[in-house]
VOGU-3710 file (C-alpha; in Angstrom, 3 decimals, decimal comma):
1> xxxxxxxxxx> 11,956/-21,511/12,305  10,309/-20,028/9,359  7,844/-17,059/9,768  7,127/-12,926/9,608  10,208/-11,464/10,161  8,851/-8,168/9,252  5,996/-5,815/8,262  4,316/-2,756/7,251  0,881/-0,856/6,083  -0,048/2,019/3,932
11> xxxxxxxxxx> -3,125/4,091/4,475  -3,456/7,339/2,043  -3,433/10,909/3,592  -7,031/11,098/2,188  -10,015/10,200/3,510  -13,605/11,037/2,097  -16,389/11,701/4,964  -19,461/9,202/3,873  -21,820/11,814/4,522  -20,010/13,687/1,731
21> xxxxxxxxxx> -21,954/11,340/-0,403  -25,491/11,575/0,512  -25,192/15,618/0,980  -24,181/15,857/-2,566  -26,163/12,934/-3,982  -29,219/12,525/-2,122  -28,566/8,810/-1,621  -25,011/6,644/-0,652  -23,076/7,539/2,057  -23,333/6,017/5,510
31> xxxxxxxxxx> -21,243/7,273/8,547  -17,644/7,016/9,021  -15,028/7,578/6,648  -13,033/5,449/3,596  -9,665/5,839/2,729  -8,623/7,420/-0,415  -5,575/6,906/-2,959  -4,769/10,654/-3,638  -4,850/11,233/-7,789  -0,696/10,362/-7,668
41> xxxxxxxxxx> -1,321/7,192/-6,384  -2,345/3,675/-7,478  -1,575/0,116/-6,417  1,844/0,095/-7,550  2,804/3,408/-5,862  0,658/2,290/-2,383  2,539/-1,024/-2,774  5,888/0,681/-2,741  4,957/2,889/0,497  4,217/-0,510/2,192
51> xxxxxxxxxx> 7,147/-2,439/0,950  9,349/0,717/2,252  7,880/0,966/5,562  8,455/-3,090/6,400  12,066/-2,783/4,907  12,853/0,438/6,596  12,723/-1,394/10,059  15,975/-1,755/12,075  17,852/-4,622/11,199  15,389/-5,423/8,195
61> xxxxxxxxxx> 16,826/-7,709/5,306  16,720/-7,387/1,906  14,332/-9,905/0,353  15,729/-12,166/-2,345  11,806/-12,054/-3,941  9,215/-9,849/-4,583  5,238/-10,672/-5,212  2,752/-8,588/-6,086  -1,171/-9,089/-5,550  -3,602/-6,412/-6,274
71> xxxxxxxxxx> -7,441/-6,721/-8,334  -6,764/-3,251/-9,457  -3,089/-2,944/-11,839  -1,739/-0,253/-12,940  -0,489/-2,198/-16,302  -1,733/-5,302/-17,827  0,491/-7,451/-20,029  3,597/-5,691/-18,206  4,449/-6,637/-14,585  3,746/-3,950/-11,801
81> xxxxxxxxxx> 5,909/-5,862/-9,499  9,417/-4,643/-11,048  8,876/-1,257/-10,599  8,083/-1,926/-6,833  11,568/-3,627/-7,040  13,322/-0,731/-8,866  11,431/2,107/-6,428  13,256/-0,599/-3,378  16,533/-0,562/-5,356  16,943/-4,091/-5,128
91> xxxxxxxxxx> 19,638/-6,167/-6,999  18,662/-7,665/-10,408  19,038/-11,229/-8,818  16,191/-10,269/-6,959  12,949/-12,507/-8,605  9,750/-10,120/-8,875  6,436/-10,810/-10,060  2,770/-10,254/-10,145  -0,312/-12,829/-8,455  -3,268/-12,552/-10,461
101> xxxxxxxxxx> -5,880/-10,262/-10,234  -8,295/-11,490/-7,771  -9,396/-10,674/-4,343  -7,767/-14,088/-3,164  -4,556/-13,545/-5,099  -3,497/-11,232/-1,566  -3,982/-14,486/0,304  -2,376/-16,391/-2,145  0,586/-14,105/-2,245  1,100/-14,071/1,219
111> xxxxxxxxxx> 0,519/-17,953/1,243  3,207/-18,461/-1,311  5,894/-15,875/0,295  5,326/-17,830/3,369  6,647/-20,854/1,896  8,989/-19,444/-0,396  12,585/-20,368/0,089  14,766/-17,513/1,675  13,408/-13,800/2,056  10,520/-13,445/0,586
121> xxxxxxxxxx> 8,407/-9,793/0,494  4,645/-10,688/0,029  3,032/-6,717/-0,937  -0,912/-6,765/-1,838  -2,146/-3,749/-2,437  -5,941/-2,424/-3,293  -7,560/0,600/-5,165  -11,377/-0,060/-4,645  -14,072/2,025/-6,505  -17,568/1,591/-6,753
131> xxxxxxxxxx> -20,671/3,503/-8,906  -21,078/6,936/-7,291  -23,912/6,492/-4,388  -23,332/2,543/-4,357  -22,638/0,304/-1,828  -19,143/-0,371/-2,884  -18,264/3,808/-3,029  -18,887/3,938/0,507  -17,705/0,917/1,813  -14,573/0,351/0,206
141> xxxxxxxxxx> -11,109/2,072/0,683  -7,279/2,410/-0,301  -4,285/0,733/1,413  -1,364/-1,905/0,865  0,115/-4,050/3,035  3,714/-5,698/2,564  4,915/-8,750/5,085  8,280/-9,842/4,555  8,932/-13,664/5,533  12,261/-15,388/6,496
151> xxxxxxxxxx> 14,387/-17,838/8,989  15,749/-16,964/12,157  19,023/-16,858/10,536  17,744/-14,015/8,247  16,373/-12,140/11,522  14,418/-13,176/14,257  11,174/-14,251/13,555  8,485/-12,410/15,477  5,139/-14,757/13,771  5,037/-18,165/12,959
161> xxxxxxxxxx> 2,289/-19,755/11,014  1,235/-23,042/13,053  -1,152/-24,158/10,815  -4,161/-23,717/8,447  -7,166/-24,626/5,993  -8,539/-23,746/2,639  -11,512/-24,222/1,359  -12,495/-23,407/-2,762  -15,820/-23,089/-4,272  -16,895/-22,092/-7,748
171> xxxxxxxxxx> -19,919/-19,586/-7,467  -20,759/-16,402/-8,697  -20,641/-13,965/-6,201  -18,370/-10,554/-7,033  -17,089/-10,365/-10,352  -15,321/-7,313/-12,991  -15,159/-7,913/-16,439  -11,508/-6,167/-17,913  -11,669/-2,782/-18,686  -14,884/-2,236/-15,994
181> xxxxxxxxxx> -14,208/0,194/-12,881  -16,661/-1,346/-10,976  -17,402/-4,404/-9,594  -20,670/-6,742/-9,799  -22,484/-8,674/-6,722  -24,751/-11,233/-6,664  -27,524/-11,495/-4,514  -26,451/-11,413/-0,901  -28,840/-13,801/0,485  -27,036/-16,402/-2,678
191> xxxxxxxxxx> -23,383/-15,409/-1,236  -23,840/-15,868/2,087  -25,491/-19,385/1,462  -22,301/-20,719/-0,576  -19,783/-18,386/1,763  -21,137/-20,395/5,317  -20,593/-23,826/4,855  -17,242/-23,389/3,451  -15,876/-21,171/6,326  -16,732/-23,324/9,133
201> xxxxxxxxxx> -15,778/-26,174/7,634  -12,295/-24,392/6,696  -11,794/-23,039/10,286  -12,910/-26,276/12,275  -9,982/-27,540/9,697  -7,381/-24,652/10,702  -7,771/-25,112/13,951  -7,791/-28,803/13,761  -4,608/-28,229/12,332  -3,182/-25,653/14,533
211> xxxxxxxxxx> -3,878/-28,021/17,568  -5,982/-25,541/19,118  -9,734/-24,078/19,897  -11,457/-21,155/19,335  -11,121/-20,416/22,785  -7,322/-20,229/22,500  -7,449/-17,536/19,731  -6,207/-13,936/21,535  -6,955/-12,124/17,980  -9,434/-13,214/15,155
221> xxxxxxxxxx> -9,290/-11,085/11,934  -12,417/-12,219/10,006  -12,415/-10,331/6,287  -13,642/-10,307/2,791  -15,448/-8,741/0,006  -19,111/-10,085/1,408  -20,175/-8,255/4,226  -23,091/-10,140/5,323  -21,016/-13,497/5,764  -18,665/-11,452/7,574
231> xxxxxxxxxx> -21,473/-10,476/9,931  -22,576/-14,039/10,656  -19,077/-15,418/11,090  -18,348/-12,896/14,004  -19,914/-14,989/16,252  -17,603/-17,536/15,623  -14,907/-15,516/16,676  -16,580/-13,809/20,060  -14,630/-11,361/22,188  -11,675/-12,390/20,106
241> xxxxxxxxxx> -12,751/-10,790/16,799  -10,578/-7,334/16,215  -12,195/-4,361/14,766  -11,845/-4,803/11,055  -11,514/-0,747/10,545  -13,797/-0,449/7,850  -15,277/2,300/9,452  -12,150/4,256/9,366  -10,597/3,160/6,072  -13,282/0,871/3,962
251> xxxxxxxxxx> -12,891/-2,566/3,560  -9,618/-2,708/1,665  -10,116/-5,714/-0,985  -7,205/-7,778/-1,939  -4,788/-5,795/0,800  -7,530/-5,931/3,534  -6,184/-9,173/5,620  -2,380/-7,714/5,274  -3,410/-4,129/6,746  -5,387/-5,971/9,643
261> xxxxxxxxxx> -2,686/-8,445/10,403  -0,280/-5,162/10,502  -3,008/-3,224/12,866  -2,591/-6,255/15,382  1,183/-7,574/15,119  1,324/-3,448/16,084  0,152/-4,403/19,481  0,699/-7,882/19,795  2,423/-9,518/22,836  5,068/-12,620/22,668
271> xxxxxxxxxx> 2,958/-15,733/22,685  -0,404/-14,506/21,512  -2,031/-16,567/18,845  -4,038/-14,932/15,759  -6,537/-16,331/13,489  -6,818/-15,040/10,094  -9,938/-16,173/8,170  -10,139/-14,359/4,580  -13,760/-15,001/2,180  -12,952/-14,382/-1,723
281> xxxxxxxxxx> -13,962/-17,129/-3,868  -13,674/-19,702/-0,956  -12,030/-19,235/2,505  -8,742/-19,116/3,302  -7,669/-19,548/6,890  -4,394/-19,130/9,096  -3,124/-19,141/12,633  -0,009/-17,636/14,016  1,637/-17,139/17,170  3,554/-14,477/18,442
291> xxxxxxxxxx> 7,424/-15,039/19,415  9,500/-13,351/22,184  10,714/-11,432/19,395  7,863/-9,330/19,023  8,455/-7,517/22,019  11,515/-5,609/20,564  9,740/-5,130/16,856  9,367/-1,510/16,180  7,045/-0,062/12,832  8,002/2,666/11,095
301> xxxxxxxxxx> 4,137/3,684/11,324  1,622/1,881/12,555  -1,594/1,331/11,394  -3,297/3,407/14,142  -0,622/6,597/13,797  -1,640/6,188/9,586  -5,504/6,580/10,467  -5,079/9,137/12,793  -2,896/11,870/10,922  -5,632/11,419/7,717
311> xxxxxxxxxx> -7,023/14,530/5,932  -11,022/13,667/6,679  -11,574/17,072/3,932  -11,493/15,926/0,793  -14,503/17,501/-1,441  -16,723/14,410/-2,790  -16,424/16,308/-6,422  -12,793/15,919/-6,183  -12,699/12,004/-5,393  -14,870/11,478/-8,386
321> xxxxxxxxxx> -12,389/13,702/-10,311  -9,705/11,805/-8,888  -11,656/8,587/-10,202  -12,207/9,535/-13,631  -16,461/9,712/-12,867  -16,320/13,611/-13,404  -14,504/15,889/-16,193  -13,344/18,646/-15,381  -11,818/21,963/-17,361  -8,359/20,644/-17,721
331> xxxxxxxxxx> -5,462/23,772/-16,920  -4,311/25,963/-19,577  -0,944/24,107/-20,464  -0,354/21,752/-23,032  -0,939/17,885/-21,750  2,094/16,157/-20,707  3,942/13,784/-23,436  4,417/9,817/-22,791  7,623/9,231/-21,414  9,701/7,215/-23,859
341> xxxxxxxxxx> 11,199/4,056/-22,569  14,709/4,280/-23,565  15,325/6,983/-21,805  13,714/5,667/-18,527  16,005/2,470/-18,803  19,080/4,656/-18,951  17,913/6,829/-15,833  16,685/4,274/-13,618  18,277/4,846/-10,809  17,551/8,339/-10,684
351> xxxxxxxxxx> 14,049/7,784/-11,736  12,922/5,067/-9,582  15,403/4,248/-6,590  16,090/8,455/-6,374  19,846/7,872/-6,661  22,011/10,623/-6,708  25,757/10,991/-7,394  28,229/11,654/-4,252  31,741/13,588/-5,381  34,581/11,069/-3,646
361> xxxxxxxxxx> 37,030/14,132/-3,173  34,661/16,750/-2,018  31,085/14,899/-0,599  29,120/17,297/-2,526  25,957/15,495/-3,808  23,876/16,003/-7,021  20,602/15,200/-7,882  20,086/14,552/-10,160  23,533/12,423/-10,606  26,145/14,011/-12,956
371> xxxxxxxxxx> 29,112/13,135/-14,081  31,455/16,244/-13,431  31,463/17,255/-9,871  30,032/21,074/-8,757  32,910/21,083/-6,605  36,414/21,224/-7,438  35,406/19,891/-10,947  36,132/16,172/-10,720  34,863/13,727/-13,223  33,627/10,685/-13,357
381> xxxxxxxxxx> 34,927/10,065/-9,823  31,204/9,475/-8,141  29,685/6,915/-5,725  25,892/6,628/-5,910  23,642/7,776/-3,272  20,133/7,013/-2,395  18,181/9,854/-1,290  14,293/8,437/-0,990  14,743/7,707/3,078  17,013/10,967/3,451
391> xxxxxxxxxx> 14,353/13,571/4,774  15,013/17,029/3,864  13,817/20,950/4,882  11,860/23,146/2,482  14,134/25,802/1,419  11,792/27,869/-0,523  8,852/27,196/-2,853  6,488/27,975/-4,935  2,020/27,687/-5,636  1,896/27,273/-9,370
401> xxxxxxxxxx> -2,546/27,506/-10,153  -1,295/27,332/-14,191  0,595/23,918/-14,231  -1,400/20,685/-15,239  -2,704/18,419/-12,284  -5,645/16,424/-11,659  -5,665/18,672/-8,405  -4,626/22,311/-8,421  -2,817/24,200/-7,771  0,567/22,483/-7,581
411> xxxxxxxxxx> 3,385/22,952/-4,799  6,722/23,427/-6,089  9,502/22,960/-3,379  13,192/23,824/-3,388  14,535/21,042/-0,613  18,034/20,906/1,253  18,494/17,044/2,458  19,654/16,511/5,429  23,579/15,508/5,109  23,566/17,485/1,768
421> xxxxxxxxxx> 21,937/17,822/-2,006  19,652/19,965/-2,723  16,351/19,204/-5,242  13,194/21,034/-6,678  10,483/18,598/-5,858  6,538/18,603/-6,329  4,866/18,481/-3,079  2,082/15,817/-2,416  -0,456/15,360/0,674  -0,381/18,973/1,615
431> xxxxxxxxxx> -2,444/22,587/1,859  -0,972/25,144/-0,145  -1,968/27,816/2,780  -0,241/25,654/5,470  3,249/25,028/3,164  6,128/27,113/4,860  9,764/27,569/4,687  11,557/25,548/7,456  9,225/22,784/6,882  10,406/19,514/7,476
441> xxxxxxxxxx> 9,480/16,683/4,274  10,311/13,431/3,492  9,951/11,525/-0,187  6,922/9,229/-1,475  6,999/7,641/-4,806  4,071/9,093/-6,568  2,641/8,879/-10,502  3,289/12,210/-11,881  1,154/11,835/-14,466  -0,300/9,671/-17,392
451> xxxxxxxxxx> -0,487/9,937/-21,156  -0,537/8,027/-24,099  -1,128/4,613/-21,750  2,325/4,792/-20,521  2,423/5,695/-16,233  5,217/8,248/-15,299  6,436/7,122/-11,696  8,758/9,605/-9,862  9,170/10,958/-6,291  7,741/13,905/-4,880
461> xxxxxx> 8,011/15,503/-1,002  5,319/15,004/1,659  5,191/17,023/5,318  6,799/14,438/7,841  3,782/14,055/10,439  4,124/15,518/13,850
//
């Protein structure tokens, strides 16, 4: 049997309060609250925080591919997906790549990881913007999603896909010319009238297909970028239809049906059946059902425990700063050089997959890895040692208001890992006033910074949640 083997979400710390918008605007806004990347983070970095949270699980394989999906990419021309696969510390055998740019390519990706041969790690990740006051702003959010498919002789499969439909039109509904940070909509009235036809005929097809009804469907996740069809289609799915969170965390884009799937295999029984129906460009649909094996799957996080320990502060000024809508006086320091690529190839390890160097003779660790040990003064006589799911203890730090950030002031942090090595690291996710010694952190790959075009990925320390 072929099927989800395992899973995870990511939902940012941040979330911005819709009223926010209309207090400082006059228009926008609505109630509830969207999820928001935090200025360290993109789709690549959010992608990473999924992948490790559906790889982290107990007995969790190693996937033999990667694929990427996101409408939002940090780089064009070069692929995002390998530096998800460094970040993982995966093999170089390990096949990685990107799927298109589209809200459908996160369908698609899952789609083709499903019926990839051996494991395969489908991540689909969204940054969603929108003009300040518009629809979009407001009703948009943040997150990634990552499912990781496999056989039974990989690990036991707790989903199985028993069938589905797709249906494709070309129309013009939501479109983005390259190099816009905003998206267009047509008329909804128009979307909804090309949107209809094709979902009902694709679901009376998936569940055609599935050898079920409607009435057999425990779960229906019904999502998209067109709200109104969305609307009309709940009927369809009755007391089955899940709440699609997007009062919590904004509709999602291209990682939407990934984080909703997560949000119910988190509290899904064996035997359950789910119907996944996704709108973008056509409508893609897909049933599953539950295995015994679901009963002893445990997440890392789920969805719910993500939403709940958010940070519903943030200052509208600062999202727009964070989005590149508002200037602000940058610090007094010079701005930060492009990192050079050589250099990055030669520390990859270190820079991506946070690998340190482990002294044979003594055990002490350094980070970053040397080659002559602190300790009785070996050399070369190191085994490498991964430190990004090692959680540490804040041995001292530091609030530097001088240092360049898109959000001052910056939280320097001497940390002691647990099991040994010790590491100044930049903090991420946390109040300066709250930040004390004895704190417990854990590591998040974050963008430090970017100049010159060129995105400087690195880890930095986040409070473990209570």
């Amino acid at each position: 049997m072929r099927g989800i083997i395992g899973y995870g979400a990511y939902v940012p710390y941040y979330r911005l309060d819709r009223a926010k918008i209309s207090a400082a605007m006059g228009s926008g806004g609505g109630r509830g609250t969207r999820a928001v990347a935090s200025f360290d983070e993109d789709t690549t970095t959010m992608g990473v925080e999924a992948a490790r949270n559906a790889l982290r699980v107990e007995g969790a394989p190693a996937p033999s591919t990667v694929l990427f999906a996101t409408t939002n990419p940090a780089y064009l021309d070069k692929t995002n997906a390998t530096a998800i696969h460094a970040a993982l510390d995966l093999p170089q055998d390990v096949f990685a790549a990107d799927m298109g740019g589209a809200a459908r390519s996160g369908t698609a990706t899952i789609m083709a990881a499903a019926n990839w041969r051996g494991t395969a790690l489908a991540v689909v990740s969204d940054l969603r913007t929108g003009q300040p006051t518009g629809a979009d702003e407001s009703a948009h959010g943040d997150g990634a999603a990552a499912v990781l498919f496999g056989d039974d002789e990989d690990a036991p499969v707790i989903a199985e896909f028993i069938g589905g439909a797709s249906a494709t039109g070309e129309f013009l509904d939501r479109y983005r010319q390259p190099g816009d940070n905003f998206s267009r909509q047509w008329e909804e009235r128009f979307g909804e009238h090309a949107y209809l036809p094709l979902a009902h005929d694709a679901i009376e097809r998936g569940l055609k297909n599935a050898n079920i009804e409607m009435a057999d469907v425990d779960a229906a996740i019904i999502t998209g970028l067109h709200a109104r069809t969305i609307r009309g289609l709940s009927r369809v799915a009755g007391e089955a239809l899940v709440d699609d969170l997007t009062g919590v965390i904004g509709n999602t884009g291209a990682a939407h049906t990934g984080i909703l799937l997560a949000s119910v295999l988190d509290n899904a029984s064996p035997g359950q059946t789910i119907l996944l129906v996704t709108l973008a460009d056509g409508v893609d649909v897909g049933v599953l059902r539950t295995t015994d094996a679901i009963a002893n799957y445990q997440p890392l996080a789920t969805v719910q425990q993500m939403i709940d320990r958010g940070n519903d502060t943030l200052d509208y000024t600062k999202y727009l700063t964070w989005r590149g809508f508002l200037d602000r006086e940058p610090p007094r320091r010079p701005d930060p050089e492009r990192p050079a690529g050589p250099p990055a190839l030669r520390g990859e390890d270190w820079k991506y997959a946070l690998v340190g160097s482990r002294d044979r003779s003594s055990g002490a660790i350094h980070m970053p890895p040397m080659r002559v040990s602190m300790v009785g003064g070996a050399v070369d006589d190191m085994e490498r040692i991964r430190m990004a799911d090692t959680p540490a203890t804040i041995a001292t730090f530091t609030v530097d208001r001088l240092a360049f950030s898109l959000s001052p002031p910056v939280v320097a942090a001497v940390i002691d890992y647990d099991g040994g090595g010790r590491f100044q690291s930049e903090m991420t996710d946390v109040d300066p006033a709250e930040v004390k010694i004895g704190d417990r952190v854990e590591m998040t790959f974050r963008r430090l910074f970017t100049a010159q075009g060129v995105h400087n990925y690195f880890w930095k320390a986040r409070p473990i949640s209570s």
